[in-house]
N, CA, C and O atoms as a Tinker XYZ file with bonds, in Angstrom:
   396  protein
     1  N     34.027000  -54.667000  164.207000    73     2
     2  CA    35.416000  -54.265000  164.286000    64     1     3
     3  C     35.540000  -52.835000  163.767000    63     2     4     5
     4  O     34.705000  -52.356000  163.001000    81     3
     5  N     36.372000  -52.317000  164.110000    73     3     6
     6  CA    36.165000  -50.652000  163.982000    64     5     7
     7  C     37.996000  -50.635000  163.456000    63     6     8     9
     8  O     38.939000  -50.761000  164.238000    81     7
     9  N     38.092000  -50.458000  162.058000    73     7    10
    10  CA    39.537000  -50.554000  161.219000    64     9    11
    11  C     39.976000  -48.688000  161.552000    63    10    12    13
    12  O     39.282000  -47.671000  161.575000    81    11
    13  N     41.085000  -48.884000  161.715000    73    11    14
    14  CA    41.686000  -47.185000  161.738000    64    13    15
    15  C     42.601000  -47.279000  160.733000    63    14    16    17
    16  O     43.558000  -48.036000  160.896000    81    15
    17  N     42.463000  -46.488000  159.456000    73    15    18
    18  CA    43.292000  -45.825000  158.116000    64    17    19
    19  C     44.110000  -44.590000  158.782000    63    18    20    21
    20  O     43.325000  -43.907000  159.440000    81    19
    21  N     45.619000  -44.014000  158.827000    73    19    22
    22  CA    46.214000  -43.519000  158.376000    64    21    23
    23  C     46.879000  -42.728000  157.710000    63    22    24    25
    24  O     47.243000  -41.575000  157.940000    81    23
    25  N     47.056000  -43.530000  156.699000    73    23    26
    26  CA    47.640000  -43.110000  155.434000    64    25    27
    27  C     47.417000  -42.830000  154.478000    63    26    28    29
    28  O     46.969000  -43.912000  154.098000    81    27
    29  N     47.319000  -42.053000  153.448000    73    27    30
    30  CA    47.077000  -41.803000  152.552000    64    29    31
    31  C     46.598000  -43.035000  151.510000    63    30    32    33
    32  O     47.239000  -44.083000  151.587000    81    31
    33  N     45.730000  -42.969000  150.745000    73    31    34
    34  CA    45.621000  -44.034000  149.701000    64    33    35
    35  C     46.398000  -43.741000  148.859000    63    34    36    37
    36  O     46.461000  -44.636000  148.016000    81    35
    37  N     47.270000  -42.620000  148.579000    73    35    38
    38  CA    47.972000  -42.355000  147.120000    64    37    39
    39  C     49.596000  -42.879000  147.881000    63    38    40    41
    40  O     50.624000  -42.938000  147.206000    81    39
    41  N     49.557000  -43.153000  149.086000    73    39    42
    42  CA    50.968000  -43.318000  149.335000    64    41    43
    43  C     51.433000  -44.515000  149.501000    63    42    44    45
    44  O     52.479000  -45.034000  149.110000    81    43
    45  N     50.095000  -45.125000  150.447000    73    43    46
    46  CA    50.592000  -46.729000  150.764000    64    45    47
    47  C     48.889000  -47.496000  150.379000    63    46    48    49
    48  O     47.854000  -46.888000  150.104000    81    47
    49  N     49.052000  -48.640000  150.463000    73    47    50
    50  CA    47.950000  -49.545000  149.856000    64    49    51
    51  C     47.093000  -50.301000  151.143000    63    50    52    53
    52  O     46.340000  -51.268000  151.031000    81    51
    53  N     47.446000  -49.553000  152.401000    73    51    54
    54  CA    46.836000  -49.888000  153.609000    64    53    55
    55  C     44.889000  -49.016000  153.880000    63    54    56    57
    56  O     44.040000  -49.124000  154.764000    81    55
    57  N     44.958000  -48.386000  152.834000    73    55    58
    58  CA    43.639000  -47.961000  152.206000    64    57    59
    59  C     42.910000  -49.224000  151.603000    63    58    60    61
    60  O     42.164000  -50.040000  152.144000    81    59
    61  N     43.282000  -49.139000  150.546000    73    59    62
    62  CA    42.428000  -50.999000  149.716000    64    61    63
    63  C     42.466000  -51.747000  150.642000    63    62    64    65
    64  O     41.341000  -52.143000  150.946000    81    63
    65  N     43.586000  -52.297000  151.501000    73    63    66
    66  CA    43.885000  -53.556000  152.152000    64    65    67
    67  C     42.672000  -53.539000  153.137000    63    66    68    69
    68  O     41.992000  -54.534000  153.391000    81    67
    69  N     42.483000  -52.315000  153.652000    73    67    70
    70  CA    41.241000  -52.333000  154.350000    64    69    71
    71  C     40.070000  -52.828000  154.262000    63    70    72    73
    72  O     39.452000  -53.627000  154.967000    81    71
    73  N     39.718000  -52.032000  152.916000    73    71    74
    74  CA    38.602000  -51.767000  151.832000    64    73    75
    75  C     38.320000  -53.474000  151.909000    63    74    76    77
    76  O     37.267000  -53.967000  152.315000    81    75
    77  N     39.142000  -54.008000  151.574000    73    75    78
    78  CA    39.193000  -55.494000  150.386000    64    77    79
    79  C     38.987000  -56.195000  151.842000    63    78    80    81
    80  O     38.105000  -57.027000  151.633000    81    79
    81  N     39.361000  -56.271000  153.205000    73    79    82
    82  CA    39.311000  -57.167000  153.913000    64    81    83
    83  C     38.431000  -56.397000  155.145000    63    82    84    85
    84  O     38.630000  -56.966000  156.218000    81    83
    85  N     37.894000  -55.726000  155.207000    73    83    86
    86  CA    36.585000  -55.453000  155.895000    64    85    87
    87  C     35.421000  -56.046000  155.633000    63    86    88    89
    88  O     34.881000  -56.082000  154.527000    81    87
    89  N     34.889000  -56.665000  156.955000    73    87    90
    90  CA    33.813000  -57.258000  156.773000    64    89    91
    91  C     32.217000  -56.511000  156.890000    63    90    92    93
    92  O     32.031000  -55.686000  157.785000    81    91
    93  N     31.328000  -56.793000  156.122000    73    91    94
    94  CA    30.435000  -56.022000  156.287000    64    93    95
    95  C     29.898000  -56.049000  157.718000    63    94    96    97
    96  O     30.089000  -57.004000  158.471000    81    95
    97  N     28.979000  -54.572000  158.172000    73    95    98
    98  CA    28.823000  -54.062000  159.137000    64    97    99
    99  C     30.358000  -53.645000  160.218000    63    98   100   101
   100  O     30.120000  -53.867000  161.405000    81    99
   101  N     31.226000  -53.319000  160.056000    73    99   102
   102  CA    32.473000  -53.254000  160.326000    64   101   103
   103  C     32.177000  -51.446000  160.120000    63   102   104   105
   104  O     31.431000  -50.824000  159.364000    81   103
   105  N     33.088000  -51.044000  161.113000    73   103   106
   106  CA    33.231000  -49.671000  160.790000    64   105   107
   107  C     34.742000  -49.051000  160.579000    63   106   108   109
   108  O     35.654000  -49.457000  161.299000    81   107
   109  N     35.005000  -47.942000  159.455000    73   107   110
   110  CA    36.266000  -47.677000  159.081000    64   109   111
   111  C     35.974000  -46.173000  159.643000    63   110   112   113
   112  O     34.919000  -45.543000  159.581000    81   111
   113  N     37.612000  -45.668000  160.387000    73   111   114
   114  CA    37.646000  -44.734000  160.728000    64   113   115
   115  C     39.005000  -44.196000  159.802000    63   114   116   117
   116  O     40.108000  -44.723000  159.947000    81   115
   117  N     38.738000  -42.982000  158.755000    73   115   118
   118  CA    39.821000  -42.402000  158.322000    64   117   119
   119  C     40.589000  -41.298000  159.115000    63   118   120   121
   120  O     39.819000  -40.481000  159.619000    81   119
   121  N     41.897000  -41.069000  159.351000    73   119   122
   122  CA    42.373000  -39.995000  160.529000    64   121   123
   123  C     43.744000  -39.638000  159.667000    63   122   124   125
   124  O     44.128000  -40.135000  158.608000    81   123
   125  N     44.312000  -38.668000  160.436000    73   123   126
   126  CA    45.829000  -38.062000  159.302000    64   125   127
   127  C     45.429000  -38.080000  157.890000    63   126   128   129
   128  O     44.313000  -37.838000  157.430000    81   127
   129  N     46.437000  -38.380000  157.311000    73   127   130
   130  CA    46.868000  -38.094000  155.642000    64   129   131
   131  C     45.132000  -39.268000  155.338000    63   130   132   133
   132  O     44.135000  -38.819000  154.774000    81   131
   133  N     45.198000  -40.130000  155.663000    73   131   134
   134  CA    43.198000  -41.026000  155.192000    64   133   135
   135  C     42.839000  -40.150000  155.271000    63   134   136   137
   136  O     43.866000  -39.679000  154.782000    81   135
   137  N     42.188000  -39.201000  155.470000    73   135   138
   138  CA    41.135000  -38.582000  155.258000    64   137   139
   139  C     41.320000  -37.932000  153.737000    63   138   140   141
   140  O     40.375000  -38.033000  152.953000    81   139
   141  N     42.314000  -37.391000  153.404000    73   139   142
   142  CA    42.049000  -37.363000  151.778000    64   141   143
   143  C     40.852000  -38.513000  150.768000    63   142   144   145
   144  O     40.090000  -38.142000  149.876000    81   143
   145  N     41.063000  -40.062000  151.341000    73   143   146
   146  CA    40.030000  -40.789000  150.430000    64   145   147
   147  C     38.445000  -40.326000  150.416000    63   146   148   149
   148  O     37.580000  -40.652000  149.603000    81   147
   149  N     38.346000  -39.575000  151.419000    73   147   150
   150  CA    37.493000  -39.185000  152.159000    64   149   151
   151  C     36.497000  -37.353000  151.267000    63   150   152   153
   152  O     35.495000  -36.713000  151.586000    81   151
   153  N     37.565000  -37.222000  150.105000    73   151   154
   154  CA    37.358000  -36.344000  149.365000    64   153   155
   155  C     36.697000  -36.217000  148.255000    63   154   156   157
   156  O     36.918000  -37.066000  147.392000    81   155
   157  N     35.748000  -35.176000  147.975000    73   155   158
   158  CA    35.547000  -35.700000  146.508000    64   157   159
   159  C     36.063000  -35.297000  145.659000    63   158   160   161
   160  O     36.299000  -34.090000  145.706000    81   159
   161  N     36.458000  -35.976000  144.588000    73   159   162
   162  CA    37.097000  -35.301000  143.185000    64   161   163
   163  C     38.231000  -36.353000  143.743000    63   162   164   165
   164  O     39.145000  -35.884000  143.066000    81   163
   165  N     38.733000  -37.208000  144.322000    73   163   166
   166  CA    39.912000  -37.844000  144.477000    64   165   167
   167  C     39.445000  -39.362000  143.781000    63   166   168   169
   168  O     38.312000  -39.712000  143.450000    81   167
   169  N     40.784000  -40.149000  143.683000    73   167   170
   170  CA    40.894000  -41.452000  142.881000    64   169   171
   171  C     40.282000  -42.573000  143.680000    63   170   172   173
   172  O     39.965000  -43.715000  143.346000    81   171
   173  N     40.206000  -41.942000  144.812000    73   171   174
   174  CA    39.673000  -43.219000  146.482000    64   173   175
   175  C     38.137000  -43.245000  146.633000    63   174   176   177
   176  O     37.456000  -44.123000  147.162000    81   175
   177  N     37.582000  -41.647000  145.830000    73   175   178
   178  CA    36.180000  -41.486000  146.454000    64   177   179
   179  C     35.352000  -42.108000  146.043000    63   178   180   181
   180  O     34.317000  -42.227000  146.698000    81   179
   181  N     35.525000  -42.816000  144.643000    73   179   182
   182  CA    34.340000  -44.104000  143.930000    64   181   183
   183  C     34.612000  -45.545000  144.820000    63   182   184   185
   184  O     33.782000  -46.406000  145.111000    81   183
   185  N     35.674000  -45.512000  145.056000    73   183   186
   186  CA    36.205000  -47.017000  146.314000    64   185   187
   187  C     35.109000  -46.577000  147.470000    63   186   188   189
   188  O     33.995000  -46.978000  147.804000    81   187
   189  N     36.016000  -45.539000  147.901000    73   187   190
   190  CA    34.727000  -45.175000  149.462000    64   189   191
   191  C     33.498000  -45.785000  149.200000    63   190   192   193
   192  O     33.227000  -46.876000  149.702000    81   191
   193  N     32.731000  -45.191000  148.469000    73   191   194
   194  CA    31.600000  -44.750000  148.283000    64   193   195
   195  C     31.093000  -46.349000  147.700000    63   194   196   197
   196  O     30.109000  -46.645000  148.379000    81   195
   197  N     31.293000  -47.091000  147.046000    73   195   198
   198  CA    30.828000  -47.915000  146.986000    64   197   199
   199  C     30.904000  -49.124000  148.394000    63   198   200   201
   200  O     30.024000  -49.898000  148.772000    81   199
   201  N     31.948000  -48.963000  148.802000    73   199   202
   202  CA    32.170000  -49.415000  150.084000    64   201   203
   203  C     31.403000  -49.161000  151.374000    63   202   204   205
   204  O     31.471000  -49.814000  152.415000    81   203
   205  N     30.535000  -47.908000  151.064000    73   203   206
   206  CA    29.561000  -47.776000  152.025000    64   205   207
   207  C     28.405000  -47.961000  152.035000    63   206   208   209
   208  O     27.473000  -47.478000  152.678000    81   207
   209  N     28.553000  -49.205000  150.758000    73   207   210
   210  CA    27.087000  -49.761000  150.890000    64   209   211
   211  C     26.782000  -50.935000  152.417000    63   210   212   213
   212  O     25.791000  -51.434000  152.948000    81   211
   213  N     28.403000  -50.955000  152.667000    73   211   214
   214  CA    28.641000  -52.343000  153.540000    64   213   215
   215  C     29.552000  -51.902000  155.121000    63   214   216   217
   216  O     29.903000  -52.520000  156.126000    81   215
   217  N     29.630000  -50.864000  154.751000    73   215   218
   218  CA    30.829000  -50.631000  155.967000    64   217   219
   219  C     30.326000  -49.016000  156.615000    63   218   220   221
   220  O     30.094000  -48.139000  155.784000    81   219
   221  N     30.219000  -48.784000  157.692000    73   219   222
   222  CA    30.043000  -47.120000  158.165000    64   221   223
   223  C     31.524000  -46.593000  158.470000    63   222   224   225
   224  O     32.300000  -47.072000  159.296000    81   223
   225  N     31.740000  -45.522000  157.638000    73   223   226
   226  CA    32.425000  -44.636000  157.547000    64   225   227
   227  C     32.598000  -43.510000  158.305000    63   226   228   229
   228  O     31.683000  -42.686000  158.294000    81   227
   229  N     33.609000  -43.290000  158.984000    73   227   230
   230  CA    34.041000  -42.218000  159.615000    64   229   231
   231  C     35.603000  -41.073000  159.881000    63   230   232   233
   232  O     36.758000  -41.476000  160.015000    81   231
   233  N     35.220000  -39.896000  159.889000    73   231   234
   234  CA    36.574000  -39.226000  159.419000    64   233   235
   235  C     36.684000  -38.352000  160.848000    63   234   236   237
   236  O     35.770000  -37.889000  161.530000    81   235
   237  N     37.962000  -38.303000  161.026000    73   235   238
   238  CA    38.204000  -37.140000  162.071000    64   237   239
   239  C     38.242000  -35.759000  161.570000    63   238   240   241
   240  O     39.147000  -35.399000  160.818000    81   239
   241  N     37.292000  -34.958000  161.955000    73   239   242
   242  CA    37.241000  -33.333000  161.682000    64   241   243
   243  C     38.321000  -33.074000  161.894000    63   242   244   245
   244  O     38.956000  -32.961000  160.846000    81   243
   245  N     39.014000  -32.876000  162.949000    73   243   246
   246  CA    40.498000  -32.040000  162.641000    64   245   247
   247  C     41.218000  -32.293000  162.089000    63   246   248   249
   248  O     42.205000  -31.561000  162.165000    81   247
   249  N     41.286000  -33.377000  161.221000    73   247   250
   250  CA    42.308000  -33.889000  160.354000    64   249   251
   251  C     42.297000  -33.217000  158.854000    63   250   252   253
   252  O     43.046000  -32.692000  158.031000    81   251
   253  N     40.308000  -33.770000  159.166000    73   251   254
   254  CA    40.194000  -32.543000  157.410000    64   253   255
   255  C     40.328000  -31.332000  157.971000    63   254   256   257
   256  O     40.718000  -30.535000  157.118000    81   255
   257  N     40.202000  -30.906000  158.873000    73   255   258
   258  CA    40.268000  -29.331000  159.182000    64   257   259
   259  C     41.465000  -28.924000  159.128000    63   258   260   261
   260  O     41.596000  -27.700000  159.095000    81   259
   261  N     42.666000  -29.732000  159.103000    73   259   262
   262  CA    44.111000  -29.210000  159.425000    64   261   263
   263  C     44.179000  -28.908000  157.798000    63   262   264   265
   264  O     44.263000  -27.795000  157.279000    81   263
   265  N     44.123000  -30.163000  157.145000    73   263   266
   266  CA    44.806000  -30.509000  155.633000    64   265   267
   267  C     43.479000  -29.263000  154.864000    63   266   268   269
   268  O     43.178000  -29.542000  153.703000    81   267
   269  N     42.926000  -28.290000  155.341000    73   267   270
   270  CA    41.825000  -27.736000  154.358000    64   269   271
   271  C     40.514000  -28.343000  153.359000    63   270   272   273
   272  O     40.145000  -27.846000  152.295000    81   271
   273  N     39.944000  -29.562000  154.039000    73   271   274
   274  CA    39.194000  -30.183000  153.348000    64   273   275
   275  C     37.680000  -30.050000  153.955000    63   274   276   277
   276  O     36.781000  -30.217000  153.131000    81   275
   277  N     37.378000  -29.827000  155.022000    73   275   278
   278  CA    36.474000  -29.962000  155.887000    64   277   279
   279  C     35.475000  -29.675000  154.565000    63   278   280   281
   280  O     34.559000  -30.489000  154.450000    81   279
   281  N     35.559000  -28.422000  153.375000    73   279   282
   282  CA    34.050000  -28.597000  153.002000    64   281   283
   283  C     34.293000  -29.347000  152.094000    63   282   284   285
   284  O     33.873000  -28.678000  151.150000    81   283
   285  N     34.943000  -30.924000  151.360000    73   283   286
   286  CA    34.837000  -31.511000  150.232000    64   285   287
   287  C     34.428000  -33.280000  150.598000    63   286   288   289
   288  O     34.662000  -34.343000  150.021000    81   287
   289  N     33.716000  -32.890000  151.853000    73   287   290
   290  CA    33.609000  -34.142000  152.365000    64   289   291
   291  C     32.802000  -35.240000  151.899000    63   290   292   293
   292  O     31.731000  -35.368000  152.491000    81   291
   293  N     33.025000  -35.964000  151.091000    73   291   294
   294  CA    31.610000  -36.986000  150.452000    64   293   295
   295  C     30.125000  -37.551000  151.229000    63   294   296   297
   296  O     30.007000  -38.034000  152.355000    81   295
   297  N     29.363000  -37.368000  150.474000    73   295   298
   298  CA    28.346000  -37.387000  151.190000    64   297   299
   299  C     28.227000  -39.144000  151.779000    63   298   300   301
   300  O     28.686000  -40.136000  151.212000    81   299
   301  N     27.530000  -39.088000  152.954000    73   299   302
   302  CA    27.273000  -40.546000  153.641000    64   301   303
   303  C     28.538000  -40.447000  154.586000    63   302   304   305
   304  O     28.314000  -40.945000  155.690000    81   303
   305  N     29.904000  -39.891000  154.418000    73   303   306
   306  CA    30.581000  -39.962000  155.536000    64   305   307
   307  C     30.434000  -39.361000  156.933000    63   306   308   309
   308  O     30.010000  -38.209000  157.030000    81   307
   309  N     30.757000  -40.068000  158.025000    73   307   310
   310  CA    30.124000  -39.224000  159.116000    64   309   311
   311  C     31.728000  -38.695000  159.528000    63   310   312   313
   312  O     32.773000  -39.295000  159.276000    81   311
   313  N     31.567000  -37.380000  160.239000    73   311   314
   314  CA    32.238000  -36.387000  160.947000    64   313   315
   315  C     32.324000  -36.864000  162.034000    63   314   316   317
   316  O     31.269000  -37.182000  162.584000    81   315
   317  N     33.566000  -37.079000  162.714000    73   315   318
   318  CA    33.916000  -37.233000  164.092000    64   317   319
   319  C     35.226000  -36.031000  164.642000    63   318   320   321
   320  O     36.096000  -35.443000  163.999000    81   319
   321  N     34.831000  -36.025000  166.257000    73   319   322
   322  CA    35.770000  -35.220000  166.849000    64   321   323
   323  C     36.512000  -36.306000  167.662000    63   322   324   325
   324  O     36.188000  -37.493000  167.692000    81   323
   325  N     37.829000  -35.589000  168.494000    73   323   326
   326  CA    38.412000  -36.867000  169.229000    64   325   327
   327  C     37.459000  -37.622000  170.438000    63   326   328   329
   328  O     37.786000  -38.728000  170.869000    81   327
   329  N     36.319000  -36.947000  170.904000    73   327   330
   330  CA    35.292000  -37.991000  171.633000    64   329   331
   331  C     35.133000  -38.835000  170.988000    63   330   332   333
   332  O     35.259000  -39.993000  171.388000    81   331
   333  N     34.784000  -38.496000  169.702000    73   331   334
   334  CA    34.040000  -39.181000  168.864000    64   333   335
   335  C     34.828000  -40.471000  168.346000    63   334   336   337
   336  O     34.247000  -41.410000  167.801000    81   335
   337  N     35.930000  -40.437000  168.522000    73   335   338
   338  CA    36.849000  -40.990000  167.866000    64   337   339
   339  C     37.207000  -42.363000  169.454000    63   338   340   341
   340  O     37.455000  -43.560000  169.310000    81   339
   341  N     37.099000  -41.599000  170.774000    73   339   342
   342  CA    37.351000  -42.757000  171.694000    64   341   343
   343  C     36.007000  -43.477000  171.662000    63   342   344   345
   344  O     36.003000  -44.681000  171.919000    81   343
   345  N     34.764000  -42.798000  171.346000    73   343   346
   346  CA    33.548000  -43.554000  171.391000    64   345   347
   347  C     33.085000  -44.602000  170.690000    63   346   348   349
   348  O     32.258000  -45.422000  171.090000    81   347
   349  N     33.828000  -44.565000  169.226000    73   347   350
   350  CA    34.295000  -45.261000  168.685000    64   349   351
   351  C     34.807000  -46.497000  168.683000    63   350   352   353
   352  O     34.309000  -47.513000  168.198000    81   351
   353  N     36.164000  -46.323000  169.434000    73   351   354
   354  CA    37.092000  -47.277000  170.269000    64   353   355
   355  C     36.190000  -48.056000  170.800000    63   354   356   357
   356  O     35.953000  -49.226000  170.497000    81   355
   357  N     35.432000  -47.084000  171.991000    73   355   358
   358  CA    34.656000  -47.903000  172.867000    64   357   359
   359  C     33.611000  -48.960000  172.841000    63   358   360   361
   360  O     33.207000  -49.685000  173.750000    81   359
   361  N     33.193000  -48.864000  171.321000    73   359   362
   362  CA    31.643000  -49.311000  171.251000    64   361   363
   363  C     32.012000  -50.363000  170.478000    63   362   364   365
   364  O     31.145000  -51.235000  170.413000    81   363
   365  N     33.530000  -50.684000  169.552000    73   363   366
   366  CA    33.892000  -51.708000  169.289000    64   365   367
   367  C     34.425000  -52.610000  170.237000    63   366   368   369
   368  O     34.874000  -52.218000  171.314000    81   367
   369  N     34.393000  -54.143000  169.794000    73   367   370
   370  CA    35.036000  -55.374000  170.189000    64   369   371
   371  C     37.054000  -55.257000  170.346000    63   370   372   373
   372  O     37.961000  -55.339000  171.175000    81   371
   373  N     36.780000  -55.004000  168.820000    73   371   374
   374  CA    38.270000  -54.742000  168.427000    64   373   375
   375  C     38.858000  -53.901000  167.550000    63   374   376   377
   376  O     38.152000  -53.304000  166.738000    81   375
   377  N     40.208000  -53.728000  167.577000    73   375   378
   378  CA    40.588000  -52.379000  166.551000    64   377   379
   379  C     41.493000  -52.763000  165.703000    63   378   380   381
   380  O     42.603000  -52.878000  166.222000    81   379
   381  N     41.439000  -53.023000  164.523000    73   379   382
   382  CA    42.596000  -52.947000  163.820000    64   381   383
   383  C     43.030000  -51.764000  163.306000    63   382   384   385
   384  O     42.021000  -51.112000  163.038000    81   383
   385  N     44.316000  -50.960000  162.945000    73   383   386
   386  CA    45.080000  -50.279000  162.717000    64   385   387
   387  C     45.929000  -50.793000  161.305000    63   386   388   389
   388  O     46.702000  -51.743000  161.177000    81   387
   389  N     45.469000  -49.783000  160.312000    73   387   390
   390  CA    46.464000  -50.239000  159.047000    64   389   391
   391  C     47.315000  -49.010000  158.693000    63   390   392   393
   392  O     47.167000  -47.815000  158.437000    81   391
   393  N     48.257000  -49.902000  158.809000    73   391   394
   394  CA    49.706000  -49.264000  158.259000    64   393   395
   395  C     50.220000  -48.946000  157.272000    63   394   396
   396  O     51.365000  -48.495000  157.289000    81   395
């Protein structure tokens, strides 16, 4: 299952909800205001990061590229563009979307 984040983790709790109900081998895609968890030096990046012992992680480049983050990206996360992002789509079963 391939989960799509949103929102910010500092704004809404559709970050954890993810986190906590993703099943391993499952892939999380962070996009918009998500990609902040996606930072280092932030309150989300010890969550991430332990979370990717079980889950593959992925962020949309232009998202960190808009918000100025592109170089604080934690290591093990992978970089996606919008191909990257329907290929994504594609190669999963199903998509959940958290709100």
């Amino acid at each position: 299952m391939l989960h799509i984040v949103n929102k910010s983790p500092s704004e809404r709790n559709a970050f954890d909800s993810c986190l906590r109900l993703a099943t391993k081998g499952s892939a999380v895609l962070l996009i918009e205001d998500a990609v902040y968890a996606a930072t280092k030096g932030t309150a989300a990046a010890a969550q991430l990061q332990a979370a990717m012992a079980d889950l593959k992680v992925y962020v949309l480049a232009p998202d960190m590229e808009a918000r100025g983050m592109a170089g604080r990206v934690l290591e093990g996360v992978n970089l996606v563009d919008y191909g990257g992002f329907v290929d994504l789509a594609a190669e999963h079963n199903t998509c959940q979307s958290w709100l």
